[in-house]
C-alpha positions in Angstrom: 0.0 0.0 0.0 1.1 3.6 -0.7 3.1 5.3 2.2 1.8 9.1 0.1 0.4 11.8 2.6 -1.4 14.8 2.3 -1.6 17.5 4.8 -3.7 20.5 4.9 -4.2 23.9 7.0 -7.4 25.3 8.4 -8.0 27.9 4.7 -6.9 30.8 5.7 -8.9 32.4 3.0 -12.1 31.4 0.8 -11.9 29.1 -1.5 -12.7 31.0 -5.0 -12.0 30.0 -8.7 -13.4 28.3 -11.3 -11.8 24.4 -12.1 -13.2 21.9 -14.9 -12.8 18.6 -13.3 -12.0 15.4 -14.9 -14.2 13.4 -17.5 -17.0 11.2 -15.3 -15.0 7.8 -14.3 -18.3 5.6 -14.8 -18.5 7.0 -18.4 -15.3 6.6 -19.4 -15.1 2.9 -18.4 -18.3 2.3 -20.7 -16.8 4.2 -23.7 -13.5 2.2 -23.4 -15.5 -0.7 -23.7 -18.5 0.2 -26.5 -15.5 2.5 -28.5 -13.4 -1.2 -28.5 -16.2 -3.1 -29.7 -17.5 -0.7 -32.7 -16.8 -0.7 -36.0 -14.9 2.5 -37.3 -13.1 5.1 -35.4 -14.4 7.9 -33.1 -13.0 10.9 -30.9 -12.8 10.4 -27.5 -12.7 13.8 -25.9 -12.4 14.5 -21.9 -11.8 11.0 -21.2 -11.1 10.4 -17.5 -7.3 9.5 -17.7 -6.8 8.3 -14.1 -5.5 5.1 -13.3 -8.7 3.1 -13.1 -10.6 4.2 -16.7 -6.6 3.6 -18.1 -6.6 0.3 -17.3 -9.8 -0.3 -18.7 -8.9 1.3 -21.6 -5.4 -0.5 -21.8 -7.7 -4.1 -21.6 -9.8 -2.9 -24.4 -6.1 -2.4 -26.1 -5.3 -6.2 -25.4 -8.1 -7.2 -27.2 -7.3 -5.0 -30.5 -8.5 -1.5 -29.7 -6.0 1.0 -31.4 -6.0 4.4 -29.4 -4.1 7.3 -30.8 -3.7 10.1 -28.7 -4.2 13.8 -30.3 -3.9 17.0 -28.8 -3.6 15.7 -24.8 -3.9 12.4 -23.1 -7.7 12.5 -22.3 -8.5 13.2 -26.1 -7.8 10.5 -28.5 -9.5 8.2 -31.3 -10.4 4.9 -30.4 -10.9 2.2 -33.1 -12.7 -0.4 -32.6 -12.6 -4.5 -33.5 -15.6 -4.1 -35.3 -17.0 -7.0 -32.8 -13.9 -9.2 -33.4 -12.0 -8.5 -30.5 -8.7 -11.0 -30.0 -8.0 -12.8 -27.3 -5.2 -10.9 -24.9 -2.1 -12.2 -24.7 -1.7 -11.5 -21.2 -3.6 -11.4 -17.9 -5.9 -8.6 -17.5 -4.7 -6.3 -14.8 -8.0 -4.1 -13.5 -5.9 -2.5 -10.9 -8.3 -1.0 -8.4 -11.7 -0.8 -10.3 -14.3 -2.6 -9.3 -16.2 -1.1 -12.4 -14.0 -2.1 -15.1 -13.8 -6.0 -13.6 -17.0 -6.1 -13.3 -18.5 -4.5 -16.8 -15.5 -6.2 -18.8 -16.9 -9.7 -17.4 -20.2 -9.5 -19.0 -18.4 -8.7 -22.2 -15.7 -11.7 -21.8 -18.3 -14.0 -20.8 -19.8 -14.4 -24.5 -17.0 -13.7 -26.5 -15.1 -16.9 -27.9 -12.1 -17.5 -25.8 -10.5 -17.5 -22.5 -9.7 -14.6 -20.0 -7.9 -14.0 -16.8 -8.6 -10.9 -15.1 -7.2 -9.7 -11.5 -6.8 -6.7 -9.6 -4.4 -4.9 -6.4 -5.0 -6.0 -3.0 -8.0 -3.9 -2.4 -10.1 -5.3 -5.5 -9.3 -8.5 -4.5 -11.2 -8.4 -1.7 -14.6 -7.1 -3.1 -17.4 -9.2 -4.5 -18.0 -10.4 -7.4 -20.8 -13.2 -7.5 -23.1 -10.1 -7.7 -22.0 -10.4 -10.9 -20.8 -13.8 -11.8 -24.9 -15.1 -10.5 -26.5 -13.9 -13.6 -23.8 -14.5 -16.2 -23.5 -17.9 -14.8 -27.1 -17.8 -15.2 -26.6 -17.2 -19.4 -24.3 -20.0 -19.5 -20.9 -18.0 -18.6 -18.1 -19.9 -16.9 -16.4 -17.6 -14.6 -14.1 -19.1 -11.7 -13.4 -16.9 -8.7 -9.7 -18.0 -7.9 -9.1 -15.4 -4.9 -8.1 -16.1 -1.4 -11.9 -14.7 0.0 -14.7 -16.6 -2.1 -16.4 -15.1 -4.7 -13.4 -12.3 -5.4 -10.9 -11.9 -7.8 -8.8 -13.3 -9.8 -11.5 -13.9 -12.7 -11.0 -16.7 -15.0 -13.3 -16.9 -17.6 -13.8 -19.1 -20.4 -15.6 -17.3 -23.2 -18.6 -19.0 -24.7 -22.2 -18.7 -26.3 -24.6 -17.1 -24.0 -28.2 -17.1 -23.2 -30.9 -14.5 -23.0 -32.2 -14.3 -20.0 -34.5 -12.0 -17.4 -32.6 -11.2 -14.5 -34.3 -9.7 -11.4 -31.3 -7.8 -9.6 -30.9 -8.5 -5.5 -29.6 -5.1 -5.1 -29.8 -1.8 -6.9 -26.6 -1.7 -8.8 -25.8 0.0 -11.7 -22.5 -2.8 -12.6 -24.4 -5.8 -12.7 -27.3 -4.4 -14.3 -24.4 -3.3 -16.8 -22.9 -6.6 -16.9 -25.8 -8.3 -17.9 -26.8 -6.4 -20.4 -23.4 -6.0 -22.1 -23.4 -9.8 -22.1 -27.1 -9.4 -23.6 -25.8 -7.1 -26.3 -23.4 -10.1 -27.4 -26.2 -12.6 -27.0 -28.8 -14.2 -29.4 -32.1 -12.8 -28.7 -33.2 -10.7 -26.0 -31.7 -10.2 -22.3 -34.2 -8.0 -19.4 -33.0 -6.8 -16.3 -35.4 -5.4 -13.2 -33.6 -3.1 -10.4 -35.7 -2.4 -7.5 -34.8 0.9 -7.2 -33.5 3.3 -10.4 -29.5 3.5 -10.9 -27.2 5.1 -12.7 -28.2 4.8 -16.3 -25.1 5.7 -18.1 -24.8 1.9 -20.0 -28.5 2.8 -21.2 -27.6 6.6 -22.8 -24.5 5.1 -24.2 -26.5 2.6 -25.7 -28.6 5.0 -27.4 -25.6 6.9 -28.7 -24.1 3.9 -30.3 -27.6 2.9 -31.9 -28.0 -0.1 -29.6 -31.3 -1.2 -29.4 -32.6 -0.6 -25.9 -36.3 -1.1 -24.4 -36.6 1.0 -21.1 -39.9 0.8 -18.8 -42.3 4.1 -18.1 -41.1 3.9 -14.7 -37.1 2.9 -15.4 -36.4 -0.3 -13.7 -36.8 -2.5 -16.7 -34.5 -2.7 -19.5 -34.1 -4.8 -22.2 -31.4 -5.3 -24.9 -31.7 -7.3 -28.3 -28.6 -8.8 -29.9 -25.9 -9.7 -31.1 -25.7 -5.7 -32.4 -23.4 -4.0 -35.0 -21.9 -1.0 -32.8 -20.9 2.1 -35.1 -17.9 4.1 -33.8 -19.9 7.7 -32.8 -17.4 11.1 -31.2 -18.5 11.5 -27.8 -17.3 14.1 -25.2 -17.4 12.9 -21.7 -18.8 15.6 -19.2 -17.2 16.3 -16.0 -17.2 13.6 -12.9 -20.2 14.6 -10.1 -19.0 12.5 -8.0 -15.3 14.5 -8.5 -17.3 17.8 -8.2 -18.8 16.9 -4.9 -15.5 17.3 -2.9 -15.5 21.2 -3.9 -18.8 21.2 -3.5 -18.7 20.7 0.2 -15.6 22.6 0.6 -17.0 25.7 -0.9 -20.5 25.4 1.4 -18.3 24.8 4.3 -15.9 27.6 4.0 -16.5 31.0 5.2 -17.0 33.3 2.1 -16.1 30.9 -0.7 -17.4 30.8 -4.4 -16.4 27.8 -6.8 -17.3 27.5 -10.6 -17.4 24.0 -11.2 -17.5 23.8 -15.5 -19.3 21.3 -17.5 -20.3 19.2 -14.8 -22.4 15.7 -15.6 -25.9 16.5 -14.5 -27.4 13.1 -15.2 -30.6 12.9 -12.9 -29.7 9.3 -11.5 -26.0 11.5 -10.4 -27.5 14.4 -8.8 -28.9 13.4 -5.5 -25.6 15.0 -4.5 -26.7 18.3 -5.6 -30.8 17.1 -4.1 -29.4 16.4 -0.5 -27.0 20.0 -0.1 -29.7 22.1 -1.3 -31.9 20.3 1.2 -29.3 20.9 3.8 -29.4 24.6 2.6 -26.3 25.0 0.5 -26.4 27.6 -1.5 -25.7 26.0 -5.1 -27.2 27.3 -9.0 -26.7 25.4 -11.8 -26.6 26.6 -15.5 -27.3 23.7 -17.9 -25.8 23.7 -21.0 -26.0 20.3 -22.6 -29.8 18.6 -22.3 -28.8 15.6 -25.4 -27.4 12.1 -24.4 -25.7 12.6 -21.4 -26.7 16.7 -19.6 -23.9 18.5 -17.9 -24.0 22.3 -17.0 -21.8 24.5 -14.5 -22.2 24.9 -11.0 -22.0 27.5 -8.7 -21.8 27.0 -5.0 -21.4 30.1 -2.4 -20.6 29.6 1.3 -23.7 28.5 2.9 -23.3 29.1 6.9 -27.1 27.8 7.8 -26.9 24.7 6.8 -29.2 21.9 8.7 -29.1 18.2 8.9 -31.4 15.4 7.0 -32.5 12.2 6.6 -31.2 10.9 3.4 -33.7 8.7 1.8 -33.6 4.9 1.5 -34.4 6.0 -2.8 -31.4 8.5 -2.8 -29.1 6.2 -1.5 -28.0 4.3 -5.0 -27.3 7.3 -6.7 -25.6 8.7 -3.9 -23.3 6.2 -2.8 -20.2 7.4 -3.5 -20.7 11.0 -2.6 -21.4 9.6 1.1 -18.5 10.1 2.9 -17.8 13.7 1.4 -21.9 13.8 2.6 -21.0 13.3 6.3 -18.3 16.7 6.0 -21.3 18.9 5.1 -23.3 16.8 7.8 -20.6 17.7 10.3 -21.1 21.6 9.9 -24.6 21.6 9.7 -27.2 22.0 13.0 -29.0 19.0 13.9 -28.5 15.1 12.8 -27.7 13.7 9.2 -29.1 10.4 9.5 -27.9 7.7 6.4 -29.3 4.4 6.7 -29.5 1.5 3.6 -26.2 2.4 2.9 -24.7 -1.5 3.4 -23.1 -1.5 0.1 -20.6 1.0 1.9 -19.2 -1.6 3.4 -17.6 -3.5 0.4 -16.1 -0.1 -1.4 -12.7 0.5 -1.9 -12.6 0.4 1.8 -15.3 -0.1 4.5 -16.6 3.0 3.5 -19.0 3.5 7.0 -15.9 2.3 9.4 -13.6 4.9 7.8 -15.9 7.4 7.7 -16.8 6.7 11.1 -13.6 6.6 12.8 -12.3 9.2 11.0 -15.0 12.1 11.9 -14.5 10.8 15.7 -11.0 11.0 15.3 -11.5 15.0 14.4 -14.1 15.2 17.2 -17.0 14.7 15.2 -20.3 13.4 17.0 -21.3 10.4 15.2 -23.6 7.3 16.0 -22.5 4.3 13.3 -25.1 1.6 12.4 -24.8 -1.5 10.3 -26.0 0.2 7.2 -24.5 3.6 7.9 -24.2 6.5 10.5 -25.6 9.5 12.2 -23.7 12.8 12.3 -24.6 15.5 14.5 -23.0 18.9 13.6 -21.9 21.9 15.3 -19.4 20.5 17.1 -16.1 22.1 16.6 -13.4 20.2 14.5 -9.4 19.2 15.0 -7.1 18.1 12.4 -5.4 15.0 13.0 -3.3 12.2 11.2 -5.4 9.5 9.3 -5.7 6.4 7.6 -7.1 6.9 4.2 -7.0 3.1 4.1 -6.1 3.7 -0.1 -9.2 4.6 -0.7 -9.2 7.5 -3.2 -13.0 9.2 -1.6 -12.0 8.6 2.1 -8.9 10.4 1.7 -10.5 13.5 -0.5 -12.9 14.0 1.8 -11.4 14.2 5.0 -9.1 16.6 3.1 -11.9 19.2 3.0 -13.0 18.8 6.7 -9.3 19.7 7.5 -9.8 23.0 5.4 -12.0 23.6 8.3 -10.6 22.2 11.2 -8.3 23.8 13.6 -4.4 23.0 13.1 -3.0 20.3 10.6 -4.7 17.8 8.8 -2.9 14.9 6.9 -4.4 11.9 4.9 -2.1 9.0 5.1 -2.0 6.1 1.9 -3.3 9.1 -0.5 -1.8 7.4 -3.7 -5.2 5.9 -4.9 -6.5 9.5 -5.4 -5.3 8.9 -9.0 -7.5 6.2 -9.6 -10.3 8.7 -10.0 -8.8 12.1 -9.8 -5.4 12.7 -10.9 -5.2 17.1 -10.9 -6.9 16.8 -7.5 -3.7 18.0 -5.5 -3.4 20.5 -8.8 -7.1 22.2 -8.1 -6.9 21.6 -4.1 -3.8 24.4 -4.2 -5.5 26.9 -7.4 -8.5 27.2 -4.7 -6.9 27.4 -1.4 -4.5 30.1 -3.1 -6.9 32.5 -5.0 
């Protein structure tokens, strides 16, 4: 694990300026993938070049992508296998994404040979039969080789599917992408239910590559019909929410701050962040720019000093998940309780996600209450910076990062290097706003 630390001051000064953040990390993994399997070539523009989406990307690569980079890193054309991908000649290394294990395994289920993919110490410790149930389910042969059952390594032996209707356990958006990214590849037609509505960013891209996609009035049934023909189609991917919500915070937090946050995602099953401050009484405007495909605007968020705890809602929760522990700052300088419950998944992130969270806000002197499926935070209590464990998990350590801009003396973030597996001009942007 990383030995990199981070240390901030109580800001001295508000936080002003105006920062684009990096293309949306969930977007990126499913253009990597889509952009690999097309026919033709497309521009890939504000691609999320941190370590995660680059591993998905170099994967796609391995199985005959061709990526030429143009004017900078994140912009490049991607050409596609036209559907023929070829088997890699090496292991598949998925480094620390979840994500790009899990949506590359529906598409290495039903192609026609074998893969091996594996991941660092963290990955290989979070689940995977989420995802391996259903593909199993089409006829997929996946073996779990890791140390805890059901993880990674993946090997998978390629072969023809099944359509199927799969009624998800749990609202997630990665298996409902696996299965219908093995559907895509798949004779006939594949359904997935959710019980509650997730992230739809597999379904939008679908419709931007001219996949054919049946979606329910009420969004918790989809349906794909295959095998498809996928036409190579530019695409610019908007700005990272979840990457915005850090500044967010910080800027509602901080006495007399204003941050511009540019081109921003705005997808309506991203935005609960954006639902839950402006409940709390942060003082946040948006401009919309782009309404087509995937929306994304700017956002404007002003020092908002009355700011007042909630109960965040059990149909919030999916679409809020990773924004929760940069939640529970804003719940810390807020008056009254901030109560998330149904928030289990937390607990089989990148870290334990409500244990970190937990002992990190007590270890500032927070007032928190932690339950199985998340945690109470009462604000108002004054904050101190301490040393902590960011366990290498990329959202725990950018978090707690902003509650020391507001915490009396020092603040530092130990294991910090997974920041770049999502947000790699993160230290870049923390010092432009701390400085201006």
């Amino acid at each position: 694990m990383s030995n990199k630390s981070i240390t901030v001051q109580k800001a001295l000064h508000p936080l002003r300026g105006s920062i684009t953040v990096p293309g949306d990390k969930s977007i990126s993994h499913r253009v990597a993938i889509l952009g690999a399997l097309a026919s033709g070539s497309m521009q890939v523009k504000n691609y999320l070049c941190s370590e995660d989406c680059i591993n998905t990307l170099r994967a796609m690569q391995q199985l005959g992508a061709k990526v030429e980079v143009t004017d900078s890193q994140q912009n490049f054309t991607l050409t596609g296998t036209g559907m023929h991908p070829v088997a890699p000649a090496h292991d598949i290394d998925c480094g620390n994404s979840g994500t790009g294990m899990r949506l590359m395994a529906g598409v290495m289920a039903a192609l026609p040979f074998s893969t091996r993919m594996y991941g660092d110490e963290s990955l290989s410790k979070r689940p995977m039969k989420r995802i391996m149930d259903p593909l199993t389910a089409m006829g997929a042969k996946i073996t779990a080789c890791g140390e805890k059952p059901g993880c990674a390594p993946l090997e998978i032996q390629g072969t023809k599917l099944q359509a199927i209707h799969y009624d998800l356990p749990m609202a997630s958006a990665q298996v409902k992408s696996a299965v219908l990214l093995a559907g895509m590849l798949t004779e006939g037609t594949t359904s997935v239910h959710q019980p509650a509505i997730t992230r739809d960013h597999t379904e939008r891209l679908f419709a931007h590559f001219g996949i054919p996609c049946s979606i329910s009035a009420d969004s918790l049934d989809i349906a794909v019909s295959g095998p498809v023909a996928i036409q190579a189609k530019d695409i610019t991917v908007p700005g990272d929410i979840s990457s915005a919500a850090f500044w967010m915070v910080a800027a509602a937090i901080v006495p007399g701050s204003e941050i511009t946050l540019k081109n921003v995602g705005l997808n309506p099953t991203r935005d609960a962040i954006i639902t839950v401050l402006k409940r709390m009484g942060a003082d946040i405007s948006i401009t919309t720019i782009n309404t087509t495909g995937e929306p994304y605007g700017d956002i404007v968020v002003r020092y908002s000093p009355n700011m007042k705890g909630t109960d965040v809602l059990p149909h919030e929760i999916p679409n809020l998940i990773d924004e929760i522990p940069v939640l529970s700052i804003a719940a810390a300088f807020a008056e009254g309780t901030t109560t998330i419950r149904n928030a289990a998944e937390l607990r089989v992130k990148e870290s334990d996600r409500i244990s970190t969270t937990v002992g990190n806000l007590r270890a500032m002197g927070a007032h928190v209450e932690e339950y199985e499926d998340g945690f109470a935070v009462t604000g108002g209590y004054a904050l101190h910076g301490a040393t902590m464990d960011s366990y290498g998990d990329h959202r725990i350590a950018m978090s707690f990062l902003m509650a020391g801009l507001m915490a009396e003396g020092e603040t530092t973030l130990l294991q910090c290097e997974n920041i770049n597996t999502s947000y790699p001009s993160f230290e870049e942007h923390l010092r432009q706003l701390t400085h201006c």
